[in-house]
Structure formats: C-alpha cells, structure tokens
C-alpha positions in Angstrom: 38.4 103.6 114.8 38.2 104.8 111.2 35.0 105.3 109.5 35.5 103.3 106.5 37.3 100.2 105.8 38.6 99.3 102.0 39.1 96.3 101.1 40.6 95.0 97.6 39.9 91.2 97.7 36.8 90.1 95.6 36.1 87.6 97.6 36.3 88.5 101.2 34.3 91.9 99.6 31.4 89.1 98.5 31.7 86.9 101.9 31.4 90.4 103.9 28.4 91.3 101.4 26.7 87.9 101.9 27.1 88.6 105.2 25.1 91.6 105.2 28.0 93.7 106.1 27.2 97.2 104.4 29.4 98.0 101.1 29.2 101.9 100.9 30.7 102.1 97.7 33.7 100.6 95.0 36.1 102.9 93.4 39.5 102.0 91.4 42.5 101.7 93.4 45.0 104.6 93.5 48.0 102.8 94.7 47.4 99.3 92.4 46.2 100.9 89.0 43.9 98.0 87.2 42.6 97.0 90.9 38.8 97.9 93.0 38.5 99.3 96.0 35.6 98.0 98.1 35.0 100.2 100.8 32.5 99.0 103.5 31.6 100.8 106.2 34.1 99.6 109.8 32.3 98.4 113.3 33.9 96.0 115.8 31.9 92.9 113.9 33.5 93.5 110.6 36.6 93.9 112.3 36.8 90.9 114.3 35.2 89.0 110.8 38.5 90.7 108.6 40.6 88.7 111.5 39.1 85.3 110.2 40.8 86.0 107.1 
C-alpha cells in the first residue's frame, strides 16, 4: 500500500479532515495546472472511507 494518498476534491479533502483523517500537506497539481493537491496520509480506514465516494 502506498504511503500517501492525494486527493484533489475539496470536499472529500474537508469530509476526510472532519473526520480526523490526517492531511500531511497540499501542494498545486502538476498534471491539472490551476488545481490542489491534498495529500493525506493512506491506512485501510481511509481507503475503505474513499470507496464511499
């Protein structure tokens, strides 16, 4: 499983925050220029949470 997980929607990035998922940090996309990267840190939880989505 990979360390990190990014994410660009806002808000699934606020639902995972309000959900006390940890957000390690958020840096511009390099693939969609204008876009955020929010990169949380991956576990089994947050993956089985990103499958509600």
């Amino acid at each position: 499983m990979e360390k990190y997980k990014c994410i660009l929607s806002l808000r699934v990035a606020n639902d995972l925050v309000a959900k006390d998922y940890e957000l390690v940090h958020i840096e511009p996309s390099h693939k969609l220029p204008g876009k955020l990267v929010f990169v949380f840190r991956n576990s089994e939880q947050l993956e089985k949470e990103l499958q509600n989505y």
